[in-house]
VMD Tcl script that builds the backbone (N, CA, C; Angstrom):
set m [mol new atoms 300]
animate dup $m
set s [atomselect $m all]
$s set {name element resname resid chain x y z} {
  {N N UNK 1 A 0.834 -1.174 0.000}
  {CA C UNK 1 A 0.000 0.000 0.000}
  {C C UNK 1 A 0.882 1.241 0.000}
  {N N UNK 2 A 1.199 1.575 1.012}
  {CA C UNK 2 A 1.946 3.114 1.102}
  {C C UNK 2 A 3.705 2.491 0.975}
  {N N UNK 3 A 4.291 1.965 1.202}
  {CA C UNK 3 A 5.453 1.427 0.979}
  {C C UNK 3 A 5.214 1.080 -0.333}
  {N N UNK 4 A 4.567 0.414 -1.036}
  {CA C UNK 4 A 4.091 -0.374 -2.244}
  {C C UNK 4 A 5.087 1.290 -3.439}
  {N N UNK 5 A 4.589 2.060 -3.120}
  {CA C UNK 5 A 4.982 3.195 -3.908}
  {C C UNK 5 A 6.332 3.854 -3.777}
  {N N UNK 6 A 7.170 3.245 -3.359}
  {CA C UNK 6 A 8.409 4.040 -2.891}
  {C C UNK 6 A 9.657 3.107 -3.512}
  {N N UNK 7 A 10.419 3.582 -4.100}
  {CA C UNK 7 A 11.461 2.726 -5.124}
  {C C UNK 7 A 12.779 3.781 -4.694}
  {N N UNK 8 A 14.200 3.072 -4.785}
  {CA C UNK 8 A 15.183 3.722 -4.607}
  {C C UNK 8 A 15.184 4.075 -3.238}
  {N N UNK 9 A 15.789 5.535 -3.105}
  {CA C UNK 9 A 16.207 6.337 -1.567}
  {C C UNK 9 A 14.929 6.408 -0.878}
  {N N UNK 10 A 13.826 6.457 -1.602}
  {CA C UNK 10 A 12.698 6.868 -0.657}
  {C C UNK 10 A 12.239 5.060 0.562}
  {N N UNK 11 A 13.806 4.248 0.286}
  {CA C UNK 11 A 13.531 3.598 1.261}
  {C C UNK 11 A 13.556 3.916 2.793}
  {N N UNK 12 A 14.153 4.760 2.653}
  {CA C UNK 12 A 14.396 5.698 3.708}
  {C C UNK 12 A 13.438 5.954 4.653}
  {N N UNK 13 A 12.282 5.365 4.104}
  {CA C UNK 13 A 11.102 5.989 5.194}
  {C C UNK 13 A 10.681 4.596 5.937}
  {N N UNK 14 A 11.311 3.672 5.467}
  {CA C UNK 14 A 11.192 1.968 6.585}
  {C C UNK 14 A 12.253 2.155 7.420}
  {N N UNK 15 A 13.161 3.146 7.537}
  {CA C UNK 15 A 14.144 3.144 8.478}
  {C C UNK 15 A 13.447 4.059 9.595}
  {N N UNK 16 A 12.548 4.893 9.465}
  {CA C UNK 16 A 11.636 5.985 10.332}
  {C C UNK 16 A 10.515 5.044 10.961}
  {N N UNK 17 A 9.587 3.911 10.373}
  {CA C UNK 17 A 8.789 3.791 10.782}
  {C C UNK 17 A 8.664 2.098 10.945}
  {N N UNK 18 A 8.058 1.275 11.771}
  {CA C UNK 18 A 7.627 -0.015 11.235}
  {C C UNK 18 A 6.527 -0.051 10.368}
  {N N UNK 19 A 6.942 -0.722 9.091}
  {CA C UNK 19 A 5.938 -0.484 8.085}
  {C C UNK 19 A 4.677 -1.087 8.315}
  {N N UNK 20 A 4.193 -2.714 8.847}
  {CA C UNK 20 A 2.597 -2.837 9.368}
  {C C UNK 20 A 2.357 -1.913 9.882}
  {N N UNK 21 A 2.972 -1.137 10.817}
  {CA C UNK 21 A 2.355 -0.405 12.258}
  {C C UNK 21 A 1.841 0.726 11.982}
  {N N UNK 22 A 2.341 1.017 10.706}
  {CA C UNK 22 A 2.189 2.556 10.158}
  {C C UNK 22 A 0.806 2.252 8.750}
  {N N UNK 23 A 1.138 0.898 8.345}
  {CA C UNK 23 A 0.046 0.627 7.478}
  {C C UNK 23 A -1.416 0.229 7.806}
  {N N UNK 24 A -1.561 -0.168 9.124}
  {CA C UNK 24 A -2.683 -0.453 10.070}
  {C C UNK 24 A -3.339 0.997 10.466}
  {N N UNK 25 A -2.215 2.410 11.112}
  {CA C UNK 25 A -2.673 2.974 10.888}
  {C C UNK 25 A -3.279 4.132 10.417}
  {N N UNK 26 A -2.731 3.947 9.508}
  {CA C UNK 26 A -2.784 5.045 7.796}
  {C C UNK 26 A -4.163 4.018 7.241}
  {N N UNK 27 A -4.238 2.735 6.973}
  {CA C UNK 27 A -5.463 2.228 6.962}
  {C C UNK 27 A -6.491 2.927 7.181}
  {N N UNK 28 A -6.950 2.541 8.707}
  {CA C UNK 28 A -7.586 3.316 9.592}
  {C C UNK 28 A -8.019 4.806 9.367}
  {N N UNK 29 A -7.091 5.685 9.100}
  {CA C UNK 29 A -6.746 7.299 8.801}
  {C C UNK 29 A -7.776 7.207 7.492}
  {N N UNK 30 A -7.361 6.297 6.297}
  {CA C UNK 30 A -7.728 6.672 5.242}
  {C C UNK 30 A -9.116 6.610 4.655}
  {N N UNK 31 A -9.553 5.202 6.034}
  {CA C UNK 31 A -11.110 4.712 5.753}
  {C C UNK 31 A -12.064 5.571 6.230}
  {N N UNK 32 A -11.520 6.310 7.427}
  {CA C UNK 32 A -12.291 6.955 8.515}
  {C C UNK 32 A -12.932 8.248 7.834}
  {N N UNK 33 A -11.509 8.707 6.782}
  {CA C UNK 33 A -11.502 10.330 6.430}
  {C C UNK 33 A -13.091 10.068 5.186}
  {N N UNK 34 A -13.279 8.450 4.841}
  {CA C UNK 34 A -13.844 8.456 3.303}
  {C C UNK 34 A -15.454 7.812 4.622}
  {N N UNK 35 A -15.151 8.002 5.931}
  {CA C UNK 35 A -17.113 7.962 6.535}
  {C C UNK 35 A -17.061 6.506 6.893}
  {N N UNK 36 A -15.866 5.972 6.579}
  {CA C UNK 36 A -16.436 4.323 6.506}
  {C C UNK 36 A -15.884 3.075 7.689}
  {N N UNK 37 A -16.644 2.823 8.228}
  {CA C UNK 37 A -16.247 1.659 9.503}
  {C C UNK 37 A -15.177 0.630 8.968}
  {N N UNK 38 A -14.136 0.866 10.258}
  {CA C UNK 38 A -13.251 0.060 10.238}
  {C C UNK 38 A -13.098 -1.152 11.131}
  {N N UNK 39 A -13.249 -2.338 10.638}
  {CA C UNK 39 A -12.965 -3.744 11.418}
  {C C UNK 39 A -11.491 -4.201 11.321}
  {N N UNK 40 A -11.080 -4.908 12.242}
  {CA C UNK 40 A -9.602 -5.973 12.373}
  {C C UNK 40 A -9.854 -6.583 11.014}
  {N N UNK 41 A -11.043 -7.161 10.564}
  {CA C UNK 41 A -10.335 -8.297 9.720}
  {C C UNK 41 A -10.504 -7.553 8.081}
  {N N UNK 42 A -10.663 -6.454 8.435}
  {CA C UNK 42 A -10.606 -5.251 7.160}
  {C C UNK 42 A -9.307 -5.118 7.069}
  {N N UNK 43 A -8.591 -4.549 7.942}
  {CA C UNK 43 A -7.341 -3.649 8.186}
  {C C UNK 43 A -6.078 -5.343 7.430}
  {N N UNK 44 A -6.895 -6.149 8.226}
  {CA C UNK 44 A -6.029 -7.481 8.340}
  {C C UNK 44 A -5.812 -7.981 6.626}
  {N N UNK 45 A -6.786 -8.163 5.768}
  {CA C UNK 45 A -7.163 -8.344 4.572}
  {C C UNK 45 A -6.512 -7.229 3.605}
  {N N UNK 46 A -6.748 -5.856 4.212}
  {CA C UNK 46 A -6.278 -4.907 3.155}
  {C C UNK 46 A -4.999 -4.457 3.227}
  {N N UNK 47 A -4.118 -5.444 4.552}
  {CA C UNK 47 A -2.666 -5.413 4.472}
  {C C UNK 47 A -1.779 -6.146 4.230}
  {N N UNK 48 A -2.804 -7.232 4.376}
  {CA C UNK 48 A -2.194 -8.892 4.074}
  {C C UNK 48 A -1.007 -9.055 5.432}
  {N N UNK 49 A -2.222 -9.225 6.288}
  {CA C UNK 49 A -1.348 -9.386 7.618}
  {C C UNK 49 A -2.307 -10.356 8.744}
  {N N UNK 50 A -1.828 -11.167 9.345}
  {CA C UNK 50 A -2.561 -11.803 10.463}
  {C C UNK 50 A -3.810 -11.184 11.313}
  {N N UNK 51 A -4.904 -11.598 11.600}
  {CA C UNK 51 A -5.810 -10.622 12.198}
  {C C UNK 51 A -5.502 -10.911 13.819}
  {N N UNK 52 A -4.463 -11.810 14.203}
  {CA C UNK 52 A -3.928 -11.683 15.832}
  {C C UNK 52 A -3.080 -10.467 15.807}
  {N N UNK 53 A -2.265 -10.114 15.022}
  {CA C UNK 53 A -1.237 -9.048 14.737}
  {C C UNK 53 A -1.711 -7.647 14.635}
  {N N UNK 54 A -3.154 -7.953 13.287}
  {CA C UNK 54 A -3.629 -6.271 13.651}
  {C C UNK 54 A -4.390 -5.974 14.890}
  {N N UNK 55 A -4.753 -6.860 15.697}
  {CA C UNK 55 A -5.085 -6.842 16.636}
  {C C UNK 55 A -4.499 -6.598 17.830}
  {N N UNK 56 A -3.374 -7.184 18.190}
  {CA C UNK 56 A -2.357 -6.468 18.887}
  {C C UNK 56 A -1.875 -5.085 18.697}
  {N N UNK 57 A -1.701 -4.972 17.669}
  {CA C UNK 57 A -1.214 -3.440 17.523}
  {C C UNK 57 A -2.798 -2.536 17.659}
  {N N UNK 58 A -3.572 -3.144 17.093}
  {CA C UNK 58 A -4.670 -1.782 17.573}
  {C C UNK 58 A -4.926 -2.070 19.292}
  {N N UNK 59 A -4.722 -2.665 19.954}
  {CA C UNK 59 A -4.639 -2.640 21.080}
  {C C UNK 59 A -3.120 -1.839 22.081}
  {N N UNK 60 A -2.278 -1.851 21.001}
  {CA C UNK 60 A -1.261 -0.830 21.166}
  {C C UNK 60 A -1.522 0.473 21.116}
  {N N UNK 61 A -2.405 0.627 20.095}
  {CA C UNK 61 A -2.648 2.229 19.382}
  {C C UNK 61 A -3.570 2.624 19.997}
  {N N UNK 62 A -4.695 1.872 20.963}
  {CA C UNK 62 A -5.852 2.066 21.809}
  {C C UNK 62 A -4.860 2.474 23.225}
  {N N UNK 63 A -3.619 2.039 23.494}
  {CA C UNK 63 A -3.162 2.214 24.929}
  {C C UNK 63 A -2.277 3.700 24.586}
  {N N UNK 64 A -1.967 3.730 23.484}
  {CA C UNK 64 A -1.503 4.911 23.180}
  {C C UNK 64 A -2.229 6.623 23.127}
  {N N UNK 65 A -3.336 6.118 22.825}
  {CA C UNK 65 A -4.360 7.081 22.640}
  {C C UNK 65 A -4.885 7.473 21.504}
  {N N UNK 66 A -4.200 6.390 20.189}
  {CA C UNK 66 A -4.287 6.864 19.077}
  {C C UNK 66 A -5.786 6.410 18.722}
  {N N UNK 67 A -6.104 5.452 19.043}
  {CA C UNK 67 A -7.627 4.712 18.617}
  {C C UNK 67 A -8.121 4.734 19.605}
  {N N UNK 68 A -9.799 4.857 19.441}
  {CA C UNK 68 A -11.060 4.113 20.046}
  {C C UNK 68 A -11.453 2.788 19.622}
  {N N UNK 69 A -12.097 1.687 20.266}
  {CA C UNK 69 A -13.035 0.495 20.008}
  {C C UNK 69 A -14.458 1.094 20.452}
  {N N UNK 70 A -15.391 0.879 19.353}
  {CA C UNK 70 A -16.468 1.182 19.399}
  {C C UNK 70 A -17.272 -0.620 19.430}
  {N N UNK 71 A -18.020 -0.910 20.082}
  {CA C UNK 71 A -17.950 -2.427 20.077}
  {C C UNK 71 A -20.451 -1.967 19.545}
  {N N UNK 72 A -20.264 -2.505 18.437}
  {CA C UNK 72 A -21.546 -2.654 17.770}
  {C C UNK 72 A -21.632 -4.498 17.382}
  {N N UNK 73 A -22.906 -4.410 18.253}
  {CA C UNK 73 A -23.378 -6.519 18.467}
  {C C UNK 73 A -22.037 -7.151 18.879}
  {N N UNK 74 A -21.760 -7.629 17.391}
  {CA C UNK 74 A -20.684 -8.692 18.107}
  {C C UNK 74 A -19.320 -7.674 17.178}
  {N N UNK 75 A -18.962 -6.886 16.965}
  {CA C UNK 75 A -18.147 -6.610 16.392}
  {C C UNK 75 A -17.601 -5.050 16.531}
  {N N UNK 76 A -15.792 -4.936 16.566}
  {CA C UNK 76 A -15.456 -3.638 17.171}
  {C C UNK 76 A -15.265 -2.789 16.065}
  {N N UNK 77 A -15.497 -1.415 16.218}
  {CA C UNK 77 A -15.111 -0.394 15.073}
  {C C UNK 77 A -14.165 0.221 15.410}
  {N N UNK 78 A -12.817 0.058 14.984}
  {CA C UNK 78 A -12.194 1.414 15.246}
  {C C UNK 78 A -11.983 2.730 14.478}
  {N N UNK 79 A -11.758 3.875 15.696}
  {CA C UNK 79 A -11.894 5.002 14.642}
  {C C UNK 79 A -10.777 5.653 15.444}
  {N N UNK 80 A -10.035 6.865 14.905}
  {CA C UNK 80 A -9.066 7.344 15.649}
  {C C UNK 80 A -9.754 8.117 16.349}
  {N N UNK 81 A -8.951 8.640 17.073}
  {CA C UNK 81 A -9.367 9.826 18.437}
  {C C UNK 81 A -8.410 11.222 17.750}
  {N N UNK 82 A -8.971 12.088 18.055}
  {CA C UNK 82 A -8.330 13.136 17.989}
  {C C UNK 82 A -6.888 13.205 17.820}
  {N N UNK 83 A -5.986 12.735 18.934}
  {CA C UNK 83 A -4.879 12.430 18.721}
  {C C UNK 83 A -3.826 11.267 17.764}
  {N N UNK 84 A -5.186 10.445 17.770}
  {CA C UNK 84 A -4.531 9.955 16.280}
  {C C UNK 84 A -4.970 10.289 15.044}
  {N N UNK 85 A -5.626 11.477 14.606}
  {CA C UNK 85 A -5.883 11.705 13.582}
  {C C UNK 85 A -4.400 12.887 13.428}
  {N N UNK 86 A -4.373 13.517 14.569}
  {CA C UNK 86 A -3.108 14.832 14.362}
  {C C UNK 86 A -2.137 13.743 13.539}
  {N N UNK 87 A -1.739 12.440 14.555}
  {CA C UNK 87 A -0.335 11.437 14.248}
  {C C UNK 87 A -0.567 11.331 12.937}
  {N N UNK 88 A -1.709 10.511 12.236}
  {CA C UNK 88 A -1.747 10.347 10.966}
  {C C UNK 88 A -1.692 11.121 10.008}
  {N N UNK 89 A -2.124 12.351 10.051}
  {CA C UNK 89 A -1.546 13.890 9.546}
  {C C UNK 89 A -0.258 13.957 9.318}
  {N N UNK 90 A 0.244 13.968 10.637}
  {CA C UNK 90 A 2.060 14.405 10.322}
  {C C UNK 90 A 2.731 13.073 9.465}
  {N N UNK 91 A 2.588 11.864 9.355}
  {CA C UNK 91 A 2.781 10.680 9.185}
  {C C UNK 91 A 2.059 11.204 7.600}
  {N N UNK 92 A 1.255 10.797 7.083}
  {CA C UNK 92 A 0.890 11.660 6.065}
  {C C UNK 92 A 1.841 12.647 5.024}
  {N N UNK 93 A 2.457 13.689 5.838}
  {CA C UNK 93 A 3.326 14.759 5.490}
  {C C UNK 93 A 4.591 14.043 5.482}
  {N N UNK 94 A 5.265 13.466 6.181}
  {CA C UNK 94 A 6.353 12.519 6.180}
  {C C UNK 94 A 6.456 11.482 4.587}
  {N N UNK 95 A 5.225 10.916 4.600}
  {CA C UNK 95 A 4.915 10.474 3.332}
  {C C UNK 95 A 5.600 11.076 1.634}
  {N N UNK 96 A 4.404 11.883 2.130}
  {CA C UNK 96 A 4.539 13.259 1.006}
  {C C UNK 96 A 6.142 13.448 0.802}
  {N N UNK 97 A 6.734 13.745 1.877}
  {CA C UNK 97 A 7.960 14.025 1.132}
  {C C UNK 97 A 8.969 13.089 1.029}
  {N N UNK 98 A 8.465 11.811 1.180}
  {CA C UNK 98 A 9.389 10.420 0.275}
  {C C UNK 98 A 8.935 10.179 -0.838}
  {N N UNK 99 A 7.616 10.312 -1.150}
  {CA C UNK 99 A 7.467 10.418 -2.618}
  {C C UNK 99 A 6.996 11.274 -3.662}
  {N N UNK 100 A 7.288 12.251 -3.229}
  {CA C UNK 100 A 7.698 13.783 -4.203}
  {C C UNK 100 A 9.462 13.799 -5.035}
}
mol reanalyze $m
mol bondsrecalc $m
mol representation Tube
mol addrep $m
C-alpha cells in the first residue's frame, strides 16, 4: 500500500517507521476520512497481515491514545481519536515528502 509506492532512496522511510504499524494505521486514517467503519479483519485483509497481529497493535494504538473500540453486536469499530488523527496527519506529510 503506502510502501508499495516508494522505489530507490525513498527507502528511507522503513528506516523511520515499522511499516505494518504505520500501514494499520494510515489504513484506519484513510477509511475513517472516506465515513467508513473500520474492522480488524478489514485492516487485516487490506494489508495482508494476520488478524492476531492487527489486533495487537490496535490494542497498542488504543493504549496509546491513538484509537477508540467502538464495540456494535458482536463486532469492534475502530476510529481514531483526535490524537490519532493529528499522528496520521504528520505521518501523512512525512509520506509526502518520500514520494515527491
Amino acid at each position: 500500500m503506502i510502501f508499495d509506492r516508494m522505489v530507490g532512496e525513498e527507502e528511507g522511510l522503513k528506516l523511520l517507521f515499522k511499516e505494518k504499524a504505520v500501514e494499520i494505521l494510515m489504513t484506519i486514517y484513510y477509511e475513517n476520512l472516506d465515513g467508513k467503519n473500520v474492522y480488524i479483519q478489514y485492516i487485516a485483509s487490506r494489508i495482508n497481515s494476520p488478524h492476531s497481529y492487527v489486533w495487537l497493535m490496535v490494542k497498542k494504538f488504543e493504549q496509546a491514545g491513538l484509537v477508540e473500540t467502538i464495540i456494535e453486536g458482536r463486532t469492534k469499530i475502530i476510529k481514531l481519536t483526535e490524537k490519532g488523527i493529528r499522528v496520521s496527519q504528520r505521518i501523512q506529510e512525512i509520506i509526502e515528502e518520500f514520494i515527491e
